[in-house]
C-alpha positions, 0 to 999 in steps of 0.5 A, a space after each residue: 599353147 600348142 593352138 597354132 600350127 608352126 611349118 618347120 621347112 628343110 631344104 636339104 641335098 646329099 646330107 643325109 647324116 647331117 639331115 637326120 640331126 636336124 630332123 631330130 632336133 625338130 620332132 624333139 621340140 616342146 612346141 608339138 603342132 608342127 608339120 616339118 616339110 622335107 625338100 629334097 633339092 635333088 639328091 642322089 644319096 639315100 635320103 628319101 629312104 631315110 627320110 620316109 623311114 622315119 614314123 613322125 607322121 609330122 614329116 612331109 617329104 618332097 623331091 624337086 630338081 636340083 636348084 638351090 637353096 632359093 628355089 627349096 625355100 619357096 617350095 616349102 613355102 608353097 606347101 606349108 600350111 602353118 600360122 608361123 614358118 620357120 627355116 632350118 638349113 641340114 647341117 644344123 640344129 635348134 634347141 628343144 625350146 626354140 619354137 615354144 619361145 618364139 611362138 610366144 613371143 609372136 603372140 606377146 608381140 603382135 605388131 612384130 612380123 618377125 623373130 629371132 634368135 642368138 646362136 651357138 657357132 661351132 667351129 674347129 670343136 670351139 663353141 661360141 655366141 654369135 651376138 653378144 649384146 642385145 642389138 638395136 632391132 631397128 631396119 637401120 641397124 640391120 643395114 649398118 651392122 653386122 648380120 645377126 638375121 641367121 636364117 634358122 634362128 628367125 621366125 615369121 608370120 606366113 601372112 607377112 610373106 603372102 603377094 612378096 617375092 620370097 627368097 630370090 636365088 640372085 642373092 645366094 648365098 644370103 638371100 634370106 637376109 635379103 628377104 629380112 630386110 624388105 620386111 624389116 623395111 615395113 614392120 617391126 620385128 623382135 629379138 630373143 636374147 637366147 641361143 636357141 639354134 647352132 650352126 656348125 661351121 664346116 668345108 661344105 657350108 655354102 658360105 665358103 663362097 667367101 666373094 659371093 657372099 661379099 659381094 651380094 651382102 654389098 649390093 643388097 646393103 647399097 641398093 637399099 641405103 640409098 633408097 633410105 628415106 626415113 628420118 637418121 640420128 645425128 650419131 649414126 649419119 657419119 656412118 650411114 655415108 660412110 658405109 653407102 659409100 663402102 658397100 657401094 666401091 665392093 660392089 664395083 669391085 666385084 663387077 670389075 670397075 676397079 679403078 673406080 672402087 680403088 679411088 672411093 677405098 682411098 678416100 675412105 681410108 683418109 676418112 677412117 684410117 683405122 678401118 682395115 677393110 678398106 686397105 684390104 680392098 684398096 690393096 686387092 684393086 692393085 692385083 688379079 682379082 682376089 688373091 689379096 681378099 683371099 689371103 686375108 680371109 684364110 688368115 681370118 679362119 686361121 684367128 678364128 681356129 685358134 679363138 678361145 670358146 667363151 662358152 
């Protein structure tokens, strides 16, 4: 089972802890053939003597400018020599069987390109599932709901990324969901009810960056649901319109059309007065930019300190 190599590629910067964690939790997997690719985006701690320190000659460790976690991805990509790749970011880890079951999974499944996993959120010390029902593995699916695609947890056949443009640094900090939906738009993929990877929620994760997120989740979705061509369900077409034109307004928000979004937000509360988030939006369009949206999400992280672990 241990026949085809799997490239393991971390992208780290000053963390060198946290890196020895999850260096850890890859030498320690059942999956044995791996090369893990080390890339130091820059760091000026001590990682490279951590790193080199360590005996596993399945290590490799490569130093480049500081660029971004983008730019990381796509060094390692360059140097992995691996049938499958996955990704861990440095501040996470994954569960000694992860790769075992997604390189048999792969194998099972030879039209999927990709795989992924369900995951462990640690937060506040509470431990919670990420997915909780099985979702619809369809391209449509991932540009309607919620992004299950946590870089760590997908693996992918390295044949499948050959002549693409790989992780784009304008899309960070969710580049990688990006790069995920090009493929989902051209193959199938698969799911592995199992949580396998856990990221831990902490002031340094580059998702702080609440707006950034936002706004390029926004634009990714609306750039490619309105060059959707395939064939929709009737139950989900009441919400493919509605969400293109929602991801659409955030994104004019952002770029400063405010009077434009502000107009798009108040028809789509009259379409659904229940969803919330366009009040939010609606609201944030009448004030300097931010404070709303901001004031909104720190009441967010206050209701996820006090969520109870289902776990």
């Amino acid at each position: 089972m241990n026949d085809c190599l799997v490239s393991v590629i971390i992208p780290t910067y000053n963390r060198v802890v946290m890196l020895q964690r999850a260096l850890d939790s890859v030498t320690k997997q059942d999956y044995t053939n791996l090369e893990i690719i080390v890339v130091d985006d820059g760091s000026n701690d001590n990682t490279e003597q951590v790193v080199k320190r360590d005996n596993d000659k399945r290590i490799k460790y490569y130093r480049k400018k500081n660029s971004g976690p983008a730019d990381s991805r796509n060094y390692g990509l360059k140097k992995a020599k691996g049938k499958y790749i996955c990704f861990l970011d440095d501040d996470d880890t994954i569960k000694p069987d992860k790769i075992n079951k997604q390189v048999k999974f792969l194998k099972l499944n030879s039209r999927c390109v990709f795989c992924y996993t369900n995951a462990y959120f640690y937060l506040h010390n509470k431990q919670f599932l990420y997915i909780n029902h099985v979702p619809e593995n369809t391209y449509l699916s991932l540009l309607l709901k919620k992004n299950y695609l946590i870089c760590p947890s997908v693996m992918v056949r390295k044949q499948a990324l050959v002549g693409i443009k790989l992780f784009q640094k304008k899309y960070e900090p969710v580049e990688d969901f990006e790069l995920w939906l090009r493929l989902a738009k051209k193959y199938p993929f698969g799911y592995l009810n199992h949580p396998s990877y856990s990221y831990n929620v902490h002031g340094a994760n580059l998702t702080k960056n609440i707006h950034k997120v936002i706004y390029n989740n926004s634009r990714i979705r609306y750039s490619h649901l309105i060059t959707y061509s395939q064939p929709i369900q009737k139950r989900l077409q009441c919400d493919f319109k509605f969400l293109t034109y929602y991801y659409h307004a955030i994104q004019n928000y952002y770029e400063g059309n405010s009077s434009s979004s502000r107009k798009t937000f108040l028809k789509l509360i009259k379409e659904r007065p229940l969803f919330i988030k366009s009040y939010i939006f609606y609201l944030q369009s009448f004030f300097p930019k931010n404070i709303i949206l901001n004031i909104f999400y720190k009441l967010y992280l206050i209701l996820q300190k006090e969520r109870v672990s289902i776990v």
